[in-house]
C-alpha positions as CSV (number, residue, x, y, z in Angstrom):
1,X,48.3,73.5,104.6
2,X,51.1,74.8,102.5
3,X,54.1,75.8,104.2
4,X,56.7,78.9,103.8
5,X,60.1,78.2,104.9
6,X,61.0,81.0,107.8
7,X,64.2,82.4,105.9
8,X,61.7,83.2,102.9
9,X,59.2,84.6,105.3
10,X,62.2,86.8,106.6
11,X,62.9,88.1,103.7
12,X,59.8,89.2,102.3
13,X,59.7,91.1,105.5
14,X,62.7,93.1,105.1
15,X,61.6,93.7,101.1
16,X,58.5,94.9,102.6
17,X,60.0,96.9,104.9
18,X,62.2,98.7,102.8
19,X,58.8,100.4,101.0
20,X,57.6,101.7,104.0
21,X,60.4,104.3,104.4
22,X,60.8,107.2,101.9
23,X,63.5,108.8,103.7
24,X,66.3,108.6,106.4
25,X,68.3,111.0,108.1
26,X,70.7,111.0,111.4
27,X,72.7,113.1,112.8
28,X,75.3,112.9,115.7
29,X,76.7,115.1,118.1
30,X,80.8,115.6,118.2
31,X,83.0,115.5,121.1
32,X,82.5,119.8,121.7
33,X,79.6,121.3,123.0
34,X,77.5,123.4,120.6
35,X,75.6,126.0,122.4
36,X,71.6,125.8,122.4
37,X,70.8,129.7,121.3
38,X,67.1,130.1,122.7
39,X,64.9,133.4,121.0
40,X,61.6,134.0,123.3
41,X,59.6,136.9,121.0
42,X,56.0,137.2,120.4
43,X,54.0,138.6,117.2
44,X,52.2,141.1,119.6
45,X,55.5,142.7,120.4
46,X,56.3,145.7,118.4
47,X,60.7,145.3,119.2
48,X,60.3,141.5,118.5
49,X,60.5,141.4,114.9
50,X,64.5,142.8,114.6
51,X,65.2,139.7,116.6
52,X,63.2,137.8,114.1
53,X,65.3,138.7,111.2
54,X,68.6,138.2,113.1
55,X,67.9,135.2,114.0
56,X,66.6,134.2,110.5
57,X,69.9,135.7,109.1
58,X,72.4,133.8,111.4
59,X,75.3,131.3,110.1
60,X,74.3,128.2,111.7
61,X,77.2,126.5,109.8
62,X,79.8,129.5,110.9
63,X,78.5,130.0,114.1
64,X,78.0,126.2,115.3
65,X,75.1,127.1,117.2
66,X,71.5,125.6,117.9
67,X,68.8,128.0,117.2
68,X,65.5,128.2,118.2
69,X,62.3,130.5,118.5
70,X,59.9,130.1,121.6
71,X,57.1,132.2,121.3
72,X,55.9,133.0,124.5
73,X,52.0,133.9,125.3
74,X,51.8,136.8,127.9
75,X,51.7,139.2,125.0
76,X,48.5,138.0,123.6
77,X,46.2,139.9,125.3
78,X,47.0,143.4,123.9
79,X,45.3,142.3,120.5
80,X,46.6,140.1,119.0
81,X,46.9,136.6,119.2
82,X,50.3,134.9,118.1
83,X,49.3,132.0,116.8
84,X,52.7,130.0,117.5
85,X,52.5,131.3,121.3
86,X,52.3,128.1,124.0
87,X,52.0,129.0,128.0
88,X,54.4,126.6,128.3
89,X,57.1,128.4,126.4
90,X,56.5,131.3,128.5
91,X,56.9,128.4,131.6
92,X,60.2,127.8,130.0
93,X,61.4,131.3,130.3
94,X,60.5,132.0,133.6
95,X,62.7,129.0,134.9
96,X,65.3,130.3,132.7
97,X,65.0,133.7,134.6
98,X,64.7,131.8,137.9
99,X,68.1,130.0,137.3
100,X,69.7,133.5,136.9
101,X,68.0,135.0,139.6
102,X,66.2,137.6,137.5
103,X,62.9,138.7,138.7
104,X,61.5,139.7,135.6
105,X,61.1,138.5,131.5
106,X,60.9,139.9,128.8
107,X,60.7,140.2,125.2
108,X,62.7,140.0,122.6
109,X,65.1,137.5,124.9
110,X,68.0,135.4,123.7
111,X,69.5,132.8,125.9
112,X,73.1,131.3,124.9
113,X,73.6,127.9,126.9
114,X,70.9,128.9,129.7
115,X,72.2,132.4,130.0
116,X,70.8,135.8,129.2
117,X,72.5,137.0,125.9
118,X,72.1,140.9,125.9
119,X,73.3,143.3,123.1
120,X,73.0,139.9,120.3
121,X,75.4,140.1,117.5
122,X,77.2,138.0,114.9
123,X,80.8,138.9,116.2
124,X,79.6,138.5,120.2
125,X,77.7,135.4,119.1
126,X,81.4,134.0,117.6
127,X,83.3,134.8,120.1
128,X,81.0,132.6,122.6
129,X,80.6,130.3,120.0
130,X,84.2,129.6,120.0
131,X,84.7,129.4,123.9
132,X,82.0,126.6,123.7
133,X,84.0,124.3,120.5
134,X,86.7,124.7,123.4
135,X,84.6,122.3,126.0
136,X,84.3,119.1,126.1
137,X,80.5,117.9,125.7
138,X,79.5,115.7,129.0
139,X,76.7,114.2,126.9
140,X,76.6,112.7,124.0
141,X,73.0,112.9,121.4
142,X,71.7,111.6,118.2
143,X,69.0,111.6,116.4
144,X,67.6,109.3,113.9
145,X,64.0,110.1,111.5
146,X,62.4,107.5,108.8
147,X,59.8,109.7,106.8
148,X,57.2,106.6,105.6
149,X,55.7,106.5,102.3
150,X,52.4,108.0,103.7
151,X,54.1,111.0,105.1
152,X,54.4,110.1,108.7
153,X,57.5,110.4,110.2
154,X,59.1,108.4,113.0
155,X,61.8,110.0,115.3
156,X,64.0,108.5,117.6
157,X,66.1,110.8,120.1
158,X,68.9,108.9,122.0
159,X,70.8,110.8,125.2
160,X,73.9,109.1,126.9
161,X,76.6,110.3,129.3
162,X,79.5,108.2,131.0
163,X,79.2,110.6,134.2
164,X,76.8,109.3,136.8
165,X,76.3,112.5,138.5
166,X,75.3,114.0,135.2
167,X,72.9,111.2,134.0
168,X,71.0,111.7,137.7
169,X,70.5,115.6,136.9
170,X,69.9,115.9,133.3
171,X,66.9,117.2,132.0
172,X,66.2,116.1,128.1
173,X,63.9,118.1,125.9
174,X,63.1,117.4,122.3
175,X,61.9,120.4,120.1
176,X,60.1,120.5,116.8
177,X,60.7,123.7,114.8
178,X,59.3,125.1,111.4
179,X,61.1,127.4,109.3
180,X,60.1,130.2,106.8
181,X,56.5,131.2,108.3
182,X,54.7,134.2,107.7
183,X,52.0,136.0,109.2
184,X,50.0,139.1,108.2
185,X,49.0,140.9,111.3
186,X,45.8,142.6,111.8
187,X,46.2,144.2,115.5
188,X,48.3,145.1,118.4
189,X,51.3,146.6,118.4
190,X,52.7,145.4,114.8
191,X,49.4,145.9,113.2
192,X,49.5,146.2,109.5
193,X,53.2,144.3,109.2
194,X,54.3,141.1,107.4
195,X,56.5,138.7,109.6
196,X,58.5,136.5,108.9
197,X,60.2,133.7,111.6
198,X,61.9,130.6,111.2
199,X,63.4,127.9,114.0
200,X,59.6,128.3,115.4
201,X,58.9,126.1,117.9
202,X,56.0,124.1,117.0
203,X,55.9,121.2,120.0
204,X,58.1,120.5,123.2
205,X,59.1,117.4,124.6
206,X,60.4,116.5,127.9
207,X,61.3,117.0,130.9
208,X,63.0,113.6,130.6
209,X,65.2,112.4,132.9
210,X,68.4,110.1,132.4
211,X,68.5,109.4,135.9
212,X,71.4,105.7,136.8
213,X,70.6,104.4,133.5
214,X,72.8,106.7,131.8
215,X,71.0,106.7,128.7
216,X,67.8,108.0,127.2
217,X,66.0,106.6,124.3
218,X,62.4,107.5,122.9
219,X,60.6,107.5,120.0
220,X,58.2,110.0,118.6
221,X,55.5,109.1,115.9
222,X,54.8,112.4,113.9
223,X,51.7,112.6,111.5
224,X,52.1,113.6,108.0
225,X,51.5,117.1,108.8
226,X,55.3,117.6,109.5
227,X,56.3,115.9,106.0
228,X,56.6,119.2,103.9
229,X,57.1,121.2,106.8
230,X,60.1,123.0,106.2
231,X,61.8,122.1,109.7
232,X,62.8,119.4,111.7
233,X,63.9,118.5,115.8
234,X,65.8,119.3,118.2
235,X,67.4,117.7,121.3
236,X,69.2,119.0,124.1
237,X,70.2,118.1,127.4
238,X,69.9,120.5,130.6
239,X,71.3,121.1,133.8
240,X,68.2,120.7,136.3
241,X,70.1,122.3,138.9
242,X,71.7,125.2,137.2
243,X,69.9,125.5,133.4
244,X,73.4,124.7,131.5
245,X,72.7,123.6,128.6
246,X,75.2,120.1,128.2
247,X,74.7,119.8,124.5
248,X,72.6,119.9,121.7
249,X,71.8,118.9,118.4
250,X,69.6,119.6,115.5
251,X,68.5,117.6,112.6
252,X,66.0,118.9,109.4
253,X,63.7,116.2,108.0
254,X,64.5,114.3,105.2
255,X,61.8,114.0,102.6
């Protein structure tokens, strides 16, 4: 029996291994907190696709702020079904209105850091953009995606905090969002229109809890569908007991 000595063995693997991955990307949140800017909106309403555009047209880089689209599902029976809609996105924002003691929803919604954000602009969205860069983040994130060779991608999220009380009441979620979709509608209240949306929330993770450890790791193996998706993840940490939003970062997959 012929023999290969373990240090060649060792290397072939790391040789090997270094074809498998196409592509790698990271990213890191900072010592601020940048706010998690939430858009609940549905195809079948008719006021939904201003907010749409708006949020389309935003400067994430200016603005420092983490955008996403939920597209909720309680609309879908007037005609038309919105094909991005999820029950448990409209789950989502009915704890959101819970936590602010509201007693109804409604659409088009945005939530700044857990918090209805009425009468959206770019100059309102600044100024509580800038309050947030003031505030020390209580929870530190990263996230870290290897697109393979066959168009899978692997995605690690990682969640830590040095405060014990925090770690025992976070809630961590992990988003997947596609950009630049379009759909032609053919009924219900936008019947006839073109839309366009971006930051769409394709899949939600979580709730994951933190709880003594202090830190939160998991990996997510994503098919190749997501490889030339234009898109990528999300991850943000939540107050369970009040729906702050502690921090939250965004990363777009590398191809």
């Amino acid at each position: 029996m012929r023999h290969i000595p373990l240090f060649t063995f060792a290397l072939a693997s790391l040789l090997n291994l270094s074809h498998v991955y196409a592509a790698e990307c990271s990213a890191q949140s900072g010592p601020h907190i940048v706010p998690l800017l939430e858009l609940y909106t549905s195809e079948g309403c008719s006021s939904c696709p201003p907010a749409d555009k708006w949020l389309s047209a935003l400067d994430v880089a200016s603005t420092k702020v983490t955008p996403l689209a939920f597209h909720v599902d309680y609309w879908n029976y007037i005609g038309w079904q919105d094909q991005f809609s999820k029950p448990e996105y409209s789950t989502r924002q009915r704890k959101l209105a819970a936590f602010n003691a509201a007693g109804f929803v409604y659409t088009p919604q945005f939530v700044l850091n857990g918090k209805d954000f009425k009468g959206w602009d770019q100059r309102r969205l600044q100024q509580a953009t800038d309050q947030s860069k003031l505030q020390q983040a209580r929870a530190q994130l990263q996230l870290d995606a290897k697109t393979l060779s066959n168009g899978d991608i692997t995605l690690t999220a990682n969640a830590s905090t040095q405060e014990t009380s925090i770690a025992n009441r976070s809630d961590i979620f992990v988003a997947l969002y596609q950009n630049q979709l379009v759909s032609h509608i053919k009924a219900g209240e936008n019947n006839g229109r073109e839309l366009h949306h971006d930051y769409v929330v394709r899949d939600l993770f979580g709730a994951y809890q933190m709880n003594r450890q202090q830190q939160f790791v998991k990996q997510f193996n994503l098919k190749n569908i997501w490889n030339n998706r234009n898109g990528g993840a999300v991850i943000f940490v939540q107050d369970s007991l009040t729906g702050e939003i502690l921090q939250s970062l965004a990363l777009k997959f590398c191809h």
